[in-house]
C-alpha positions in Angstrom: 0.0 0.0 0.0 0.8 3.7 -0.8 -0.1 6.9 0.3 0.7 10.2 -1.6 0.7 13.7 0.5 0.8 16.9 -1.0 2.2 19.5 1.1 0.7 23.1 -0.8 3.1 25.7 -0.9 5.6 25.0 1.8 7.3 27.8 0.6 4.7 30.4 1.2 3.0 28.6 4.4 5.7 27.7 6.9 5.4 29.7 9.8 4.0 27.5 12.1 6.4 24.1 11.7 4.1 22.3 9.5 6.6 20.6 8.5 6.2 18.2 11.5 3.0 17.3 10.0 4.0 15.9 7.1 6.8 14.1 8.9 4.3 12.7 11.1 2.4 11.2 8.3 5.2 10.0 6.8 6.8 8.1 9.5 3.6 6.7 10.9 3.2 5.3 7.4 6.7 4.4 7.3 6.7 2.3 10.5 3.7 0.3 9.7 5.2 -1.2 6.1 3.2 1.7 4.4 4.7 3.6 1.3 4.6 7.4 1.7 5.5 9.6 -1.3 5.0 13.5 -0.3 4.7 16.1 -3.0 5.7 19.3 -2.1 3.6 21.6 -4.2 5.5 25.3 -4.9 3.9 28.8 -5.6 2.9 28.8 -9.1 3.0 24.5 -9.9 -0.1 22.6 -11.1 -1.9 20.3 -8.7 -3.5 17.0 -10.0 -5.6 16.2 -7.4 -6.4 12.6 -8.3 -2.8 12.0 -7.5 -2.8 13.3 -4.1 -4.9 10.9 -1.4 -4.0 13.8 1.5 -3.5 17.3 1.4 -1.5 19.4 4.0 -2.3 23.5 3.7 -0.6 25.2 6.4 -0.2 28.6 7.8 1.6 31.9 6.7 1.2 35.7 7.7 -1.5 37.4 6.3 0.4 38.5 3.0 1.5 34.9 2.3 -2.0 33.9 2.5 -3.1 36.6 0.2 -0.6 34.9 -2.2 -1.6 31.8 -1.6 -5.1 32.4 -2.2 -4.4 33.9 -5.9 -2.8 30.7 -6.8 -5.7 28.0 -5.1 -8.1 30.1 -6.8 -6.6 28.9 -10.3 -7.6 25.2 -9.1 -10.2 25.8 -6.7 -13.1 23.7 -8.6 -10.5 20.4 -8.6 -9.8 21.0 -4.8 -13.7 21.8 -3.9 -14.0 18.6 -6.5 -11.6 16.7 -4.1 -13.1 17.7 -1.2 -16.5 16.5 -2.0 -15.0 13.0 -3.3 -13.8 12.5 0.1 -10.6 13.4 -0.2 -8.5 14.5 2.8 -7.1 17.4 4.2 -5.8 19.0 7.0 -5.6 22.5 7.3 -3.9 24.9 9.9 -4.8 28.0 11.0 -4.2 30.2 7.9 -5.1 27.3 5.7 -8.2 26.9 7.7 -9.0 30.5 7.2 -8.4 30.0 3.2 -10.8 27.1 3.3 -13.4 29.3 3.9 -15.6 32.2 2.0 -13.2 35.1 3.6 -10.9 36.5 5.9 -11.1 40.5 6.6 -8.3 41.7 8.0 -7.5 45.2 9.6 -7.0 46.4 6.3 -8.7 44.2 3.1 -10.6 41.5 2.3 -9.4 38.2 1.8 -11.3 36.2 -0.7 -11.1 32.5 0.1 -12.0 29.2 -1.7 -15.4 29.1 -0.2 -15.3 25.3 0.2 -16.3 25.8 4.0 -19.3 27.7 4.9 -17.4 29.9 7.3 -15.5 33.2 7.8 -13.1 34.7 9.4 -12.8 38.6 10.7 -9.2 40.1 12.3 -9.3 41.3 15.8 -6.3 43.3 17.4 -5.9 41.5 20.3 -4.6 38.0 19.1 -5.9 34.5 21.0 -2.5 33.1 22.2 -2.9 30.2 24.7 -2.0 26.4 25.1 -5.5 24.7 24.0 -6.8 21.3 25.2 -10.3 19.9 22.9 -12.0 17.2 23.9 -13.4 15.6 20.4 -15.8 13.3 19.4 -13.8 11.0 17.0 -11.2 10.7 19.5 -11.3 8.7 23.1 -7.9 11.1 24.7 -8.1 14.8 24.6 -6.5 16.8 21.7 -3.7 19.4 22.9 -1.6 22.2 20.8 -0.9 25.4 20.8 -2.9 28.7 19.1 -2.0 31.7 17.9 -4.0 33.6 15.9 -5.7 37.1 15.0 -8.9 36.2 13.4 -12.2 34.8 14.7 -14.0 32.3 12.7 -17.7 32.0 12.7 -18.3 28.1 11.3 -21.9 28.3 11.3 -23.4 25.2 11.0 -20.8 23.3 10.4 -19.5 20.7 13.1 -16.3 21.9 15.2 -13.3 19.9 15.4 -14.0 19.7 19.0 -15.2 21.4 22.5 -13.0 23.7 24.2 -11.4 22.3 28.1 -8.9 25.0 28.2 -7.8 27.8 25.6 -10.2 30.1 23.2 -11.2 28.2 19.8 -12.4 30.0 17.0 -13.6 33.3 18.4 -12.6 33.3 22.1 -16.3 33.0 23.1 -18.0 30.2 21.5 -16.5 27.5 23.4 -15.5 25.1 20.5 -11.9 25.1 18.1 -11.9 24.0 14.2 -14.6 22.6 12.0 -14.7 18.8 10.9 -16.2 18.3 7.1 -16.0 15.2 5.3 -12.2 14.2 5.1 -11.3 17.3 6.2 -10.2 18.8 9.7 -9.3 22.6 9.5 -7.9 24.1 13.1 -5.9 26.4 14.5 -3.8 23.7 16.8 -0.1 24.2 16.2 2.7 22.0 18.1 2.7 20.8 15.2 -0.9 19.2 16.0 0.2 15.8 14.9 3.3 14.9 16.6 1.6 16.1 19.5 -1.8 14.2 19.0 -0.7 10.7 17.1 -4.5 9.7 17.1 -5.4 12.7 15.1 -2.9 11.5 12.7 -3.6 7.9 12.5 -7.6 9.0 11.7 -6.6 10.8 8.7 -4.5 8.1 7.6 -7.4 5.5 8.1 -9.3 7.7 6.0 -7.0 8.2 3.1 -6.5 4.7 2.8 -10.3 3.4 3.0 -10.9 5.9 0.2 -7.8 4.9 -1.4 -8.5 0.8 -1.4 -12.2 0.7 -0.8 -12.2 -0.9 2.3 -12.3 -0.9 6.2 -8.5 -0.8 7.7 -7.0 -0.3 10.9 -4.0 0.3 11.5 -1.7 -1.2 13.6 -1.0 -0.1 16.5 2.1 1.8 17.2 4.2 2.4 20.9 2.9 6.0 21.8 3.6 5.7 25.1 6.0 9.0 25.4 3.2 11.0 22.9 0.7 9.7 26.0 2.6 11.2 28.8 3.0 14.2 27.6 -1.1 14.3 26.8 -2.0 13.2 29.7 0.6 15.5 32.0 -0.8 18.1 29.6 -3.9 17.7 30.4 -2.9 17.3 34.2 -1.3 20.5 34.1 -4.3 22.3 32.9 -7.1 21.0 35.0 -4.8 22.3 38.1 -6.9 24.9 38.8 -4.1 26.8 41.0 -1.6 26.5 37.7 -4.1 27.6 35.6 -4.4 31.0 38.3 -0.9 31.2 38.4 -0.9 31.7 34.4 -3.3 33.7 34.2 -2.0 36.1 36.9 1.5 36.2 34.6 -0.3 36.8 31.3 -2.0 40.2 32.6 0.5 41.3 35.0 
């Protein structure tokens, strides 16, 4: 078996280590007898979608996403087309933004790809925080890192998950990314895979049951160090005193 990532304009959308990401696919492939084949897509190349069986759009400053988004709008049918075939993506923060019909930042408009029914709107005082989720397609919590400027207003899509400690899309709704399909868009950075191997392995799962038609699980891998350091994560966080402590040093 095979599995073909396509990593979209690394050279644009690094800022956030997404890089770890696609190592994370690739070695949790590797280390299960799985093929892994990433194609890293530069500013200005085609994109054959049928090739690709996940995608990987990451996160960039607000001009790289503004260059970005001329580009996916020259093959935004195929990757709306690819989206609605199942096909699967993961996208991070500003990817998550682009996914969407805009983002409107202090200064212009944004035109995204519309293939989410959401938007996104700057704010000046940016949601920086450590950010726990508990999710429904997982059993252990989900844990990264946000940073970001914009609020996103999903409608009625479903979130990614419920937020146990940190400030999600808009700092007041309570829940963090959307879930469509294949695709999870969110602003978790860490990079969210290394950090949350289950997310990982889901996607794969996915990929591969679209890929070959059929139900497989994968084998199960030794994540006992990627445990610990959820679960003292999680610890950490549901110590209220810590948690006063933090917030005390943020504001003073």
């Amino acid at each position: 078996m095979k599995l073909t990532i396509g990593h979209l304009y690394p050279d644009l959308l690094n800022l956030y280590g997404d890089r770890g990401n696609i190592q994370c696919f690739r070695k949790r492939l590797e280390w299960r007898g799985i093929e892994a084949e990433v194609i890293p897509v530069l500013s200005g190349d085609t994109i054959d979608f049928s090739k690709l069986d996940i995608v990987l759009l990451g996160g960039g400053s607000d001009r790289e996403q503004e260059l970005v988004c001329g580009y996916l709008k020259e093959i935004q049918k195929d990757f709306k087309e690819y989206v609605e075939d199942n096909g699967v993506v993961l996208a991070v923060c500003g990817g998550y933004q682009l996914l969407g019909k805009y983002y409107k930042t202090d200064k212009k408009m944004i035109e995204g790809l519309g293939i989410l029914d959401i938007t996104t709107e700057w704010e000046p005082e940016r949601l920086i925080r450590n950010i726990i989720l508990h999710s429904p397609l997982f059993d252990t919590p989900v844990v990264g890192f946000e940073n970001h400027g914009g609020r996103t207003y999903i409608g009625e899509h479903t979130p990614f998950g419920k937020v146990f400690f940190g400030l999600g899309n808009t700092g007041k709704s309570g829940y963090e990314g959307v879930v469509y399909k294949n695709v999870i868009a969110t602003y978790l950075h860490g990079p969210l895979l290394p950090k949350n191997p289950q997310v990982c392995d889901y996607l794969l799962e996915r990929a591969l049951k679209r890929k070959y038609g059929e139900e497989i699980t994968l084998a199960p891998l030794s994540d006992d160090l990627e445990k610990k350091a959820n679960r003292y994560i999680v610890d950490r966080y549901s110590d209220k005193k810590y948690v006063l402590k933090e917030t005390i040093k943020r504001h003073t």
